[in-house]
N, CA, C and O of each residue as an XYZ file, in Angstrom:
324
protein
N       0.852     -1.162      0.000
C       0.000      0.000      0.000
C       0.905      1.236      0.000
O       1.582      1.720      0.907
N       0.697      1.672     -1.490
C       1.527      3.315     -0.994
C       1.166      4.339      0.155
O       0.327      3.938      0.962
N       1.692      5.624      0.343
C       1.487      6.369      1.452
C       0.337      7.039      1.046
O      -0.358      7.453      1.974
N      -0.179      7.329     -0.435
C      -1.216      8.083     -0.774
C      -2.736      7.076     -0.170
O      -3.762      7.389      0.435
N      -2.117      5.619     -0.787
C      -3.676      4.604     -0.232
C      -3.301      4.739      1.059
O      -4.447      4.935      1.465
N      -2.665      4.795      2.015
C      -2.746      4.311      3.290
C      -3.422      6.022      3.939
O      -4.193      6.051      4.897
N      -3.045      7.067      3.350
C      -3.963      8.159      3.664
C      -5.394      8.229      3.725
O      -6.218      8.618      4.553
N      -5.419      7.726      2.574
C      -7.079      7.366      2.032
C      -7.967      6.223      2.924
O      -9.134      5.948      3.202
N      -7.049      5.912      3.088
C      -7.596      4.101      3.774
C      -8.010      5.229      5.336
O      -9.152      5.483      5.719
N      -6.889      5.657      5.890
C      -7.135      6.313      7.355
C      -8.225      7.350      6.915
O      -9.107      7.386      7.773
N      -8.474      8.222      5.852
C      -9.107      8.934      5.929
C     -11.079      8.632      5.703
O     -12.052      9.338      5.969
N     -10.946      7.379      5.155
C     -12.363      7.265      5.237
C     -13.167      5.845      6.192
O     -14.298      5.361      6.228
N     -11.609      5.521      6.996
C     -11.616      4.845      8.163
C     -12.132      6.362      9.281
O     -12.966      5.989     10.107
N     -12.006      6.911      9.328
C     -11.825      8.496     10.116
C     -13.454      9.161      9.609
O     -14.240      9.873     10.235
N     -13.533      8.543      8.137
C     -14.992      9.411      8.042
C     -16.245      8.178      8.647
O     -17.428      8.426      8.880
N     -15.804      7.338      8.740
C     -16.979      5.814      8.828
C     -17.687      6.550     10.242
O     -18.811      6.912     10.589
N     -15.933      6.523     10.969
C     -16.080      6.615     12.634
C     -16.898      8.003     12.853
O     -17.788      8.247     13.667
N     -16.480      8.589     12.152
C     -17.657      9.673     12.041
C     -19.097      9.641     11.820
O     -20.035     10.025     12.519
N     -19.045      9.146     10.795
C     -20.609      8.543     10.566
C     -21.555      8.249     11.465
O     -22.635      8.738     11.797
N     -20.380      6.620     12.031
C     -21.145      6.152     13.118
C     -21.167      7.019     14.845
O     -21.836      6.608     15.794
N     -20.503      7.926     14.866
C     -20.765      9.004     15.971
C     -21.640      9.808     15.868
O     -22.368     10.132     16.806
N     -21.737     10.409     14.343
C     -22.919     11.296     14.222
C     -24.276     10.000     14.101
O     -25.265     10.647     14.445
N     -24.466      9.431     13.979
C     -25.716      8.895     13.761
C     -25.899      8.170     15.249
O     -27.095      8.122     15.537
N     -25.277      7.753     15.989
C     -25.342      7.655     17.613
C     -25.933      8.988     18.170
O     -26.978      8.999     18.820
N     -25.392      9.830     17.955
C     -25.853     10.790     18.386
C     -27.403     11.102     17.875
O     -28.226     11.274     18.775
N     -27.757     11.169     16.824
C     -28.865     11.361     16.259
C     -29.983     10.335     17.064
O     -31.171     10.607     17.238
N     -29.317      9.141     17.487
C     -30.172      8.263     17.643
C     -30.891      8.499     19.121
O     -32.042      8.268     19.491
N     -29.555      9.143     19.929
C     -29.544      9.536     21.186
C     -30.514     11.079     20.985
O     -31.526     11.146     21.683
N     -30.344     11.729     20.480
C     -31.155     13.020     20.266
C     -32.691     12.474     20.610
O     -33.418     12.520     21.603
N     -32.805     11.896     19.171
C     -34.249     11.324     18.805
C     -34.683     10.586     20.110
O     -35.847     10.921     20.329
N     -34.271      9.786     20.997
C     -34.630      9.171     22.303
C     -35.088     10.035     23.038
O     -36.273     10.130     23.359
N     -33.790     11.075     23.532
C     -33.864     11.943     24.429
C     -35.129     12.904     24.290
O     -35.805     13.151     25.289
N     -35.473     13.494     22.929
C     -36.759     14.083     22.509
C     -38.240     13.119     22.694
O     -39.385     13.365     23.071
N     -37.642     12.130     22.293
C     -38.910     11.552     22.529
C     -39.366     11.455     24.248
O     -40.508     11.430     24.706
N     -38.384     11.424     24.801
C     -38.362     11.152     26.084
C     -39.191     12.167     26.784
O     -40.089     11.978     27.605
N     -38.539     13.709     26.117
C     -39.238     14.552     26.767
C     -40.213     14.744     26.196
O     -40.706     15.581     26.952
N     -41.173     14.578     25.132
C     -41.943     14.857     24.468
C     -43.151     14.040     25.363
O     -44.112     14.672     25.800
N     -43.014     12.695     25.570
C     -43.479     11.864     26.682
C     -43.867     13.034     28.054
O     -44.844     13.690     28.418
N     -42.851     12.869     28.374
C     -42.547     13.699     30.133
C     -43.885     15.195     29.313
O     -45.074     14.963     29.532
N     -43.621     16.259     28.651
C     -44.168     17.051     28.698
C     -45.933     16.470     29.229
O     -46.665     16.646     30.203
N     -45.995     15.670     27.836
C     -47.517     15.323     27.582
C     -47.874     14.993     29.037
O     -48.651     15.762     29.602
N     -47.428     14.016     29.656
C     -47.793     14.078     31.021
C     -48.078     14.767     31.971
O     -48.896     14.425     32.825
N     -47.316     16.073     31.975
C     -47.214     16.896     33.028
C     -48.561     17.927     32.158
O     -49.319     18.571     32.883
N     -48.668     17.964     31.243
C     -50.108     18.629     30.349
C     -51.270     18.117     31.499
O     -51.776     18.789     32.398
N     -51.589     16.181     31.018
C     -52.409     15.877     31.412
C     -52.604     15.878     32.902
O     -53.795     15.858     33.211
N     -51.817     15.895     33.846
C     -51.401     16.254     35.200
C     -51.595     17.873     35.442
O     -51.862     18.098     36.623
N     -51.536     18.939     34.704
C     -51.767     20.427     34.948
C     -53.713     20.536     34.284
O     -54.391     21.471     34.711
N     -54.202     19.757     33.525
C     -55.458     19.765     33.152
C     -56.320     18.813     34.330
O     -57.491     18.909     34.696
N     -55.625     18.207     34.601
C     -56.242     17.500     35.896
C     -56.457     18.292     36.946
O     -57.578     18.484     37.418
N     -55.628     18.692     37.285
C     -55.185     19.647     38.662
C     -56.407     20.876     38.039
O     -57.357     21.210     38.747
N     -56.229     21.353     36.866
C     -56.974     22.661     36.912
C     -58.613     22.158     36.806
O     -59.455     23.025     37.037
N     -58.961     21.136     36.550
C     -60.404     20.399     36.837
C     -60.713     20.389     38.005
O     -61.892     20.624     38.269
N     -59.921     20.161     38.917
C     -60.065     19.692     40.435
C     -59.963     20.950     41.154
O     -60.433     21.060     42.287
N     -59.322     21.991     40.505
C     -59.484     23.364     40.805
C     -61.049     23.423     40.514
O     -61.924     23.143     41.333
N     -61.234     23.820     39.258
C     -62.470     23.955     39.152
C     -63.528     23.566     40.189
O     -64.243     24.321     40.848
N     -63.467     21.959     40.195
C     -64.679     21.610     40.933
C     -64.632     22.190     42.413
O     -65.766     22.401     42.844
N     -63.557     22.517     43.344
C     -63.379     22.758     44.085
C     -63.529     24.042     44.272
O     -63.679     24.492     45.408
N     -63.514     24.749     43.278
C     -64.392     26.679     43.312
C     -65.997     26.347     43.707
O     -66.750     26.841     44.547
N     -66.176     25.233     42.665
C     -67.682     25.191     42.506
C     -68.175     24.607     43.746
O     -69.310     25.059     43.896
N     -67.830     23.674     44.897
C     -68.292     23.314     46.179
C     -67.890     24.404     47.149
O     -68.279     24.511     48.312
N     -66.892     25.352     46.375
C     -67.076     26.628     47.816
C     -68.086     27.233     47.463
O     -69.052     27.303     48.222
N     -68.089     27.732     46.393
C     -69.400     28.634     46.108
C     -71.113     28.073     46.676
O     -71.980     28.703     47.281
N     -71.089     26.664     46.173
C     -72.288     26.431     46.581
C     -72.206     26.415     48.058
O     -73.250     26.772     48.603
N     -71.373     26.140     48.731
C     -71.213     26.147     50.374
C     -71.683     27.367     51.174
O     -72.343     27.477     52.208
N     -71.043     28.355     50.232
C     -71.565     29.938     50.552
C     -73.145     30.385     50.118
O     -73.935     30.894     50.912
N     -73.376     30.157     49.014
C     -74.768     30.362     49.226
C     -75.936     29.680     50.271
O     -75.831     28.803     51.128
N     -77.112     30.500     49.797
C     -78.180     29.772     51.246
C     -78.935     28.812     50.908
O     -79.326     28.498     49.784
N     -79.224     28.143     52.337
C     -79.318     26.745     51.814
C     -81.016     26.833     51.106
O     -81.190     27.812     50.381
N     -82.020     26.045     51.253
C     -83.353     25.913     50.387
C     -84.177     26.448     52.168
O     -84.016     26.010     53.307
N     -84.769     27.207     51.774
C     -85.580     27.885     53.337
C     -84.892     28.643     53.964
O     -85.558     29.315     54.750
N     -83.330     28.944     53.980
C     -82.187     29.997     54.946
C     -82.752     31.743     54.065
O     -82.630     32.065     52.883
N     -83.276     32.428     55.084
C     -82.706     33.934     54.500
C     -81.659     33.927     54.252
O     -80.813     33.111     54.619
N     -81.517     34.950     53.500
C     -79.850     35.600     53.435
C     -80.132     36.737     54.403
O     -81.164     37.408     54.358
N     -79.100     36.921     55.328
C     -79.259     37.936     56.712
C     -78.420     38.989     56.006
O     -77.417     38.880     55.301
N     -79.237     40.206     56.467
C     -78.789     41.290     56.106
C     -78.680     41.710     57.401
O     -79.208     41.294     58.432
N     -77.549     43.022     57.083
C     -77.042     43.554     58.436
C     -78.018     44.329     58.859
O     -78.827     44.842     58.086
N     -78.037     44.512     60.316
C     -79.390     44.972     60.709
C     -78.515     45.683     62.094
O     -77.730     45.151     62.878
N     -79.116     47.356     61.991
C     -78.415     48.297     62.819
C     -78.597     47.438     64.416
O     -79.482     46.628     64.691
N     -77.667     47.826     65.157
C     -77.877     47.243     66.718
C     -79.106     48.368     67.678
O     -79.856     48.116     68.622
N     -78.885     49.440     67.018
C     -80.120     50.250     68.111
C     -81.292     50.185     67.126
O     -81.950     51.216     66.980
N     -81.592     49.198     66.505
C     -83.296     49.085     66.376
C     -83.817     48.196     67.391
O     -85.027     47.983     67.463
């Protein structure tokens, strides 16, 4: 092997290893995204949950505060009458 093939030989021995680093990586990207893409959606359905349970939980104070079926609502009433 002359010195020109043995350049060539290292040099696309040098691009393979490349190859296969960049496409590891890609592969690792694509995981890692998916990973979080996962994790987000979850924490979505976990913040839509939570804000439901908010909700319902406005809606049992409110009804708590209003009067019940037969209760006046008491109005303030001066002390020297």
């Amino acid at each position: 092997m002359t010195g020109l093939e043995a350049q060539l030989d290292a040099a696309r021995k040098s691009r393979e290893a490349l190859e296969a680093t960049f496409a590891s990586r890609s592969s690792n990207d694509a995981d890692i995204r998916n990973r979080l893409t996962s994790e987000l959606a979850e924490a979505r359905a976990e913040s839509e949950k939570l804000r439901r349970e908010i909700e319902n939980l406005q809606a049992v104070a409110e009804t708590a505060k209003a009067p019940k079926d037969g209760e006046a609502e008491t109005a303030a009433v001066p002390s020297d009458l």
